[in-house]
C-alpha positions as CSV (number, residue, x, y, z in Angstrom):
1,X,249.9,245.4,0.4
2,X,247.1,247.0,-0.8
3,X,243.4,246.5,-2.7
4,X,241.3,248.6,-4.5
5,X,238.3,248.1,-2.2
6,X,240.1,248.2,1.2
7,X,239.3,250.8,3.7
8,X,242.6,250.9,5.0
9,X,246.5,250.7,3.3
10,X,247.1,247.1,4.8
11,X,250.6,247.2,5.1
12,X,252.4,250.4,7.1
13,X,255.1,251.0,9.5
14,X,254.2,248.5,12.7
15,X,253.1,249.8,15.8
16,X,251.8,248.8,19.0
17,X,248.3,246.6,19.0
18,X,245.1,248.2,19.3
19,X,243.1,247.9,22.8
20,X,240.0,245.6,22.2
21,X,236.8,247.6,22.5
22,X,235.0,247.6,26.2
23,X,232.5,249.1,27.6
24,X,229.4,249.6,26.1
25,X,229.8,247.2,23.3
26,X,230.5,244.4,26.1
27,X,226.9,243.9,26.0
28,X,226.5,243.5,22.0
29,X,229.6,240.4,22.6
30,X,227.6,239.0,25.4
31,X,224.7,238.5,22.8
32,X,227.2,237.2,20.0
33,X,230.0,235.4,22.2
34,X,227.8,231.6,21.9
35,X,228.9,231.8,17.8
36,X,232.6,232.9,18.2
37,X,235.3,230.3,18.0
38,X,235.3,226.9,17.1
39,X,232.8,225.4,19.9
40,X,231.2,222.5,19.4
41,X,227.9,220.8,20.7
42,X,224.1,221.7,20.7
43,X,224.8,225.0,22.2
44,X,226.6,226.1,19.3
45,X,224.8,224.6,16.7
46,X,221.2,225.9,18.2
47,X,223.0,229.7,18.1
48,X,224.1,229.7,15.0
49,X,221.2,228.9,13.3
50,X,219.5,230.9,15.4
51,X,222.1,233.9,14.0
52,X,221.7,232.2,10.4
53,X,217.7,232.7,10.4
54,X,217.6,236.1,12.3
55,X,219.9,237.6,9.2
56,X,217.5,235.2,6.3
57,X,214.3,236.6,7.5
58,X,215.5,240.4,7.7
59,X,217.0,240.3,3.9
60,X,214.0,238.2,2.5
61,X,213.0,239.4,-0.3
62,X,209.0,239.4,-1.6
63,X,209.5,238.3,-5.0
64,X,210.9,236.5,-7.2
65,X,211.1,235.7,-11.1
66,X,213.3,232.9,-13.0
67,X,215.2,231.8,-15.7
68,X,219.0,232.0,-17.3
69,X,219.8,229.6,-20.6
70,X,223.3,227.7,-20.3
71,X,226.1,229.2,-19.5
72,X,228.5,227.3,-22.0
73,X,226.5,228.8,-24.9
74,X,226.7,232.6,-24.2
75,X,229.0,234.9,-23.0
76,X,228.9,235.9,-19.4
77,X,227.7,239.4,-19.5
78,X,229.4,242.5,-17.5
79,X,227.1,243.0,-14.3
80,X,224.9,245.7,-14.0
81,X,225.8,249.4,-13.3
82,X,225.2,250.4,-9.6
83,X,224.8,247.6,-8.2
84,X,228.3,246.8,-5.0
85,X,231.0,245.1,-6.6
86,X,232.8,243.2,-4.7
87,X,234.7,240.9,-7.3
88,X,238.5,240.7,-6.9
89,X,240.5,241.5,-9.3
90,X,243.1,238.4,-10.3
91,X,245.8,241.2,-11.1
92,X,245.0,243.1,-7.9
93,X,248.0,241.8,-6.0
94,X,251.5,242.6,-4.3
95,X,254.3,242.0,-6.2
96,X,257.5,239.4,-5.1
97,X,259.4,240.3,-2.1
98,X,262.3,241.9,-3.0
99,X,264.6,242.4,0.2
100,X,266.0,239.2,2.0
101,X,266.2,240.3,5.7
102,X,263.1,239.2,7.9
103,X,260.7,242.2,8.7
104,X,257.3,242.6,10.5
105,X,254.5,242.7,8.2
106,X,251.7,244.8,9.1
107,X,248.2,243.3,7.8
108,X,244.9,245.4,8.2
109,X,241.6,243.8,7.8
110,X,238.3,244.9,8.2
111,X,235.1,243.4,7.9
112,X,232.5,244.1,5.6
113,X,228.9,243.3,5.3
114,X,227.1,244.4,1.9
115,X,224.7,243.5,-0.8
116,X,226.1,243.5,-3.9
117,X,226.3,241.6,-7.5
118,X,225.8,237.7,-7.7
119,X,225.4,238.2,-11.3
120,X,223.9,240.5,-14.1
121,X,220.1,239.4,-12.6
122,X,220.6,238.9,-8.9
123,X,222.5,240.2,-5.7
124,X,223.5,238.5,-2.3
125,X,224.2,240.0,0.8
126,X,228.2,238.7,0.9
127,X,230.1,239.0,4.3
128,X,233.8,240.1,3.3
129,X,237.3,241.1,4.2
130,X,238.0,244.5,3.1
131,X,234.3,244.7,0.7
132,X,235.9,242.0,-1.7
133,X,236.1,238.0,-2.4
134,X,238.0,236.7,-2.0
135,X,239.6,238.8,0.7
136,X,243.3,240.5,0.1
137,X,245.8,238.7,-0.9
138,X,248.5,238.6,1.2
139,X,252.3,238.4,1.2
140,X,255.6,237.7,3.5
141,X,258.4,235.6,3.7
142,X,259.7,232.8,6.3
143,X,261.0,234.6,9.1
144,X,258.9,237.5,8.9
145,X,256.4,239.0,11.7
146,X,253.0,239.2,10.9
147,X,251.0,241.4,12.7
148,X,247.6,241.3,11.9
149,X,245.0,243.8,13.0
150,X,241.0,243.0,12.1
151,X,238.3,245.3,12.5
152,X,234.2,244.7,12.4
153,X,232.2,247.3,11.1
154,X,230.1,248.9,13.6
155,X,227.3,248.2,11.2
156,X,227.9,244.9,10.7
157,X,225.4,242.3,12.4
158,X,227.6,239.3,12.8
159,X,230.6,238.7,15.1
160,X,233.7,238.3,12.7
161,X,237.1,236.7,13.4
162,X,240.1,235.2,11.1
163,X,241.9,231.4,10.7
164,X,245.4,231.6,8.1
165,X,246.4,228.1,7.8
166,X,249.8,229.8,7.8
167,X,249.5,230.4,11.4
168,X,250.9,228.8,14.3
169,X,248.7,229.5,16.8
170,X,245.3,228.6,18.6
171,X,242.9,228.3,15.8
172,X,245.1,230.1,13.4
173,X,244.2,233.4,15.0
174,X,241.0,233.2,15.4
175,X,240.5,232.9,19.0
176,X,242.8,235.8,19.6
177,X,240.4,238.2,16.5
178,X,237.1,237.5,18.1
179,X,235.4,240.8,16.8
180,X,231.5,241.9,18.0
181,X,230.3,244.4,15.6
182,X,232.5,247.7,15.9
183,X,235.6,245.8,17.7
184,X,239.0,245.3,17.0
185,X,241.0,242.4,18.1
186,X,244.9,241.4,16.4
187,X,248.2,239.0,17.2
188,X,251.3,238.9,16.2
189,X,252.6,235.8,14.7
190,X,256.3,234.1,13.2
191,X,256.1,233.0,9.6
192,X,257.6,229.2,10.0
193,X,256.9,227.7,6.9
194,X,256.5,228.4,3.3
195,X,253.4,227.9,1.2
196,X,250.4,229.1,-0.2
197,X,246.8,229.2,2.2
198,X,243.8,230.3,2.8
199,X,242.8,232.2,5.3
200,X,239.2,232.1,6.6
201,X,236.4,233.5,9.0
202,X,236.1,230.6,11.7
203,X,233.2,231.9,13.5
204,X,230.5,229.5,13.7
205,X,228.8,228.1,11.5
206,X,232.3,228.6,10.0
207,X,230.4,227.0,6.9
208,X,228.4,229.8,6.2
209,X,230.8,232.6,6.7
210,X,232.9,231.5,4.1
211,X,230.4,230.5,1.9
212,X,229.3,234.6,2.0
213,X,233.0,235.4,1.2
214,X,234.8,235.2,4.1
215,X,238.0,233.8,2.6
216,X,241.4,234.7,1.2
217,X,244.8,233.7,0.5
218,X,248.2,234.5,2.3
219,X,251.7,233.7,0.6
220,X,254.6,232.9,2.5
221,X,257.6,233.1,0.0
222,X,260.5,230.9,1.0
223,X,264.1,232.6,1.7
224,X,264.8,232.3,-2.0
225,X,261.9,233.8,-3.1
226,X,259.9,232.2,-6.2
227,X,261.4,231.8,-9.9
228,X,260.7,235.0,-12.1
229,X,257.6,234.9,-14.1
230,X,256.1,237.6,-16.2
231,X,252.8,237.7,-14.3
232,X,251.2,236.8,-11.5
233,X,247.6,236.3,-10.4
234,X,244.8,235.4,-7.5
235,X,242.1,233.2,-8.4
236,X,239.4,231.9,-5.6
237,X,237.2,229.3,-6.1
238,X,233.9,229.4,-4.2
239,X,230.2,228.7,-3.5
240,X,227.1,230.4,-3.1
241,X,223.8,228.6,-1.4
242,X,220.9,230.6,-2.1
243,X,217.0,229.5,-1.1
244,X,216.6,230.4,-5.0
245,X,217.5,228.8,-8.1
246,X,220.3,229.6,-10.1
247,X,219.1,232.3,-12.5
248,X,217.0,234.1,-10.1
249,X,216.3,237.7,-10.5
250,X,216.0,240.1,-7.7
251,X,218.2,239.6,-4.0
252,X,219.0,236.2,-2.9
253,X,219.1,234.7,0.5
254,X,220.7,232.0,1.6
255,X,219.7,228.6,2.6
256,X,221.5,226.8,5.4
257,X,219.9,223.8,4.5
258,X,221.4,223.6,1.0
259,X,224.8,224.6,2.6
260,X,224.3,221.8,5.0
261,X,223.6,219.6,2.2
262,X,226.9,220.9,0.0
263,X,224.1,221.7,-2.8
264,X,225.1,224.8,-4.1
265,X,223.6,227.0,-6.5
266,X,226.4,228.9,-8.0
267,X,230.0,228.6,-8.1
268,X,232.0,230.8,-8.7
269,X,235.7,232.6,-9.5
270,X,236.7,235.4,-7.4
271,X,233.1,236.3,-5.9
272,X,230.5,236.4,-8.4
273,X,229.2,235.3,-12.0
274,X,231.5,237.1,-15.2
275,X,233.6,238.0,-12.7
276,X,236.3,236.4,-14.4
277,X,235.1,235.9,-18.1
278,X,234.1,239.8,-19.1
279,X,234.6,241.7,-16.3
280,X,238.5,241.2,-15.3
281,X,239.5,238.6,-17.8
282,X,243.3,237.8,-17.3
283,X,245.5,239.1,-20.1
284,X,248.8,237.7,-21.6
285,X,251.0,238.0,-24.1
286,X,252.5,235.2,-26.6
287,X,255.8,234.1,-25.4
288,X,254.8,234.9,-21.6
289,X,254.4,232.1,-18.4
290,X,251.8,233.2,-15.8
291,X,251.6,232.0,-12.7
292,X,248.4,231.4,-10.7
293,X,247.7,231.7,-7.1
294,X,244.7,229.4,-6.8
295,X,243.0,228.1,-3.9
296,X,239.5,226.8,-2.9
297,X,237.3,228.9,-0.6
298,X,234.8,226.7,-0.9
299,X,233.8,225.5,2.0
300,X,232.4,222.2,0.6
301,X,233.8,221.3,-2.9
302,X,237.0,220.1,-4.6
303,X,238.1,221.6,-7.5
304,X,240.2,219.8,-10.5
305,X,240.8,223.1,-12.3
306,X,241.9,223.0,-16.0
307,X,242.9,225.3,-18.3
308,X,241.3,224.4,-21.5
309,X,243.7,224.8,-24.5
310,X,247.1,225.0,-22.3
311,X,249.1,222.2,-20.1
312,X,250.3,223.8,-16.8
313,X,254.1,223.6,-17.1
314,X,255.1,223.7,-13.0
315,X,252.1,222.7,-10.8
316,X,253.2,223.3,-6.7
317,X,250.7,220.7,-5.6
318,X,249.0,221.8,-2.4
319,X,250.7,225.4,-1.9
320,X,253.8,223.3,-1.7
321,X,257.0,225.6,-2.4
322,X,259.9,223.2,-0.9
323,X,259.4,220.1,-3.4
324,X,260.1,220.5,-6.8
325,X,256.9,221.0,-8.8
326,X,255.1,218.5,-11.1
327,X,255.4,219.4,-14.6
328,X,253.2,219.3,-17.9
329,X,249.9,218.7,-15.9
330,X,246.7,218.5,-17.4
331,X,244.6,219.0,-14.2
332,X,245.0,219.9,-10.6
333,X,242.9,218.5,-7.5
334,X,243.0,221.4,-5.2
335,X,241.1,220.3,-2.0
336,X,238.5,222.6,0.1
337,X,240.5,224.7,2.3
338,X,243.9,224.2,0.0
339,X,245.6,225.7,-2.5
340,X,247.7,225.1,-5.6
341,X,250.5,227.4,-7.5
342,X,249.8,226.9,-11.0
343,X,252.2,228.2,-14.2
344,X,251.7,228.1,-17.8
345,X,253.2,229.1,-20.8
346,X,251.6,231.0,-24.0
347,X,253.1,229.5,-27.2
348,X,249.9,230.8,-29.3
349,X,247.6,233.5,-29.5
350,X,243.9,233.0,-28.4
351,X,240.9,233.0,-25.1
352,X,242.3,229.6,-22.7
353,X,239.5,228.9,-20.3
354,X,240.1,228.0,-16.7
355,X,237.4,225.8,-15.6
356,X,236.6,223.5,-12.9
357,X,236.7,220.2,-14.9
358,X,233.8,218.8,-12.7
359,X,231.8,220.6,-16.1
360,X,228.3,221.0,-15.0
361,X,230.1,223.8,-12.8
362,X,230.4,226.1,-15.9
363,X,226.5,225.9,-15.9
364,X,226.4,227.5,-12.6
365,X,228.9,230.2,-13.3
366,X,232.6,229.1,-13.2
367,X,234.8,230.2,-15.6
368,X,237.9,232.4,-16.1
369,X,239.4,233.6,-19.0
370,X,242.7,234.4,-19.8
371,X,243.1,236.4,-22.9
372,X,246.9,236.2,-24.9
373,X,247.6,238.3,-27.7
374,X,250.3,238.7,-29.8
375,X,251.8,237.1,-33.2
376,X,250.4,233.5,-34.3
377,X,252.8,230.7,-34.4
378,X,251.5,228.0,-36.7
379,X,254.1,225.4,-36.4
380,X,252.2,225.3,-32.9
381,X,248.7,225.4,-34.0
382,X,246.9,226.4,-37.2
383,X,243.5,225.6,-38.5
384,X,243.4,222.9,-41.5
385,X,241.7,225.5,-44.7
């Protein structure tokens, strides 16, 4: 498995678990422990806002100007140069499982704190999995072992830890990756049932973690594997709450208020405005069916994504992979935290947009394109001259 921002090759031969770190950096849990997990109560809540406005008032920035025109009239221009990027590639993914036997699947994760490109105007201090959002996409098969080793940067300033909805376990992992900055914590965990989900960050307020990236997907392919398609990509839906408006120039901070209120000020494909549109646009060929790993980061918002100009042929509602799929589907409720397998034929050449059909959306940065080239077919479609 493997991403072209990770620090690490993700998937190698398995060996033992890493010791979690002691010692000195005892001290630096002590200080975080009160946010890690999923605890509930006054406590928790006074301590993670306490952590929320410790990080707001350090990355504050002094100034600020305004103003972007709509994005359905313009084309979403290429970000910067050298500014972080940490925009996912949809094509940046592991292929289908091609062996039948179970195995033990070695996943390495670290996390990654960094400013970095919101859009072609602003940046955003984004928390991540391996420096990208969403995080790696991941890959096994029912039966198999996942071992799963996650690292925090010694430079990071929050504590860090991991929930996959595919895992059978106390908080999906997460109370077993409990990572201070420059920790290491893992588990090992039996892939019962087949699906696409998300994985998370689940340390308190999980909210805000995952709003600043920390979110992912992992695919568990049933024994027979998936139907043969000619591509394959990873799409992420997400939010950004920033104390700005949308269209602000300069770096952003966010605004745990607005989070709390599920008002956000972008939303966004794959981490960040364009990142979708011109700066990894899907590409296709006439006669080709894609298939699209989607899922909703979120943390707050449905999505009923639509891909304007196509019908999706086979929809696997929910990450479902057991029941037969729907078929010739317009558009697809995929719910915070879930996930949807969409596929889709090309009869005709042309840009189809994949949008969130909740519209005003597009004005705050979602949209994907997927480019198809290749002969016209007019008994399809053909302009009236």
């Amino acid at each position: 498995m493997t991403t072209r921002s990770a620090a690490r090759d993700p998937a190698r031969p398995a060996d033992p678990l890493p010791d979690v770190a002691a010692g000195p950096r005892l001290s630096r849990r002590t200080l975080l422990v009160g946010t890690a997990g999923l605890t509930v109560g006054a406590l928790a809540a006074g301590s993670a806002r306490a952590q929320h406005d410790m990080v707001a008032d350090a990355t504050r920035p002094t100034g600020m100007t305004s103003g972007i025109g709509s994005l359905s009239n313009r084309a979403y221009p290429v970000p910067l140069e050298g500014q972080n990027d940490i925009a996912h590639d949809p094509a940046d993914l592991p292929g289908p499982l091609m062996r039948e036997a179970p195995a033990t699947v070695r996943v390495e994760l670290e996390t990654v704190e960094l400013e970095a490109r919101l859009d072609n105007r602003a940046s955003y201090r984004f928390w991540t999995f391996n420096g990208s959002v969403p995080g790696p996409f991941l890959r096994a098969r029912v039966g198999d072992t996942i071992e799963l080793h996650l690292s925090n940067r010694d430079d990071s300033g929050m504590m860090h830890n991991i929930d996959l909805h595919a895992v059978t376990g106390p908080g999906g992992g997460a109370e077993a990756t409990n990572c201070a900055p420059g920790e290491s914590a893992g588990f090992r965990a039996r892939a019962l049932k087949p699906g696409l989900f998300v994985y998370h960050c689940a340390v308190p307020p999980v909210a805000l973690h995952m709003s600043s990236g920390k979110y992912g997907m992992i695919l568990i392919e049933p024994d027979e594997g998936l139907s043969p398609v000619d591509r394959e990509f990873y799409v992420v839906q997400g939010e950004v709450y920033t104390a700005e408006s949308f269209g602000t120039e300069g770096l952003l901070t966010e605004d745990f208020d607005k989070l709390m209120n599920e008002r956000p000020e972008y939303f966004v494909f794959n981490g960040h405005v364009a990142a979708l549109t011109e700066h990894y646009p899907m590409q296709a060929r006439v006669g080709e069916t894609v298939r699209i790993f989607f899922g909703v980061g979120g943390p707050n918002h449905v999505s009923s994504v639509h891909l304007i100009g196509s019908i999706f042929e086979r929809v696997y509602l929910n990450g479902d992979v057991v029941s037969p799929p729907q078929q010739s589907v317009q558009t697809v409720v995929v719910p915070a935290g879930g996930a949807a397998i969409l596929e889709a034929k090309f009869d005709v050449p042309g840009r189809f947009v994949l949008v969130d059909h909740a519209l005003s959306r597009v004005e705050r940065g979602l949209a994907a394109y997927i480019e198809v080239t290749g002969p016209e077919n007019p008994d399809i479609f053909a302009p009236l001259v």
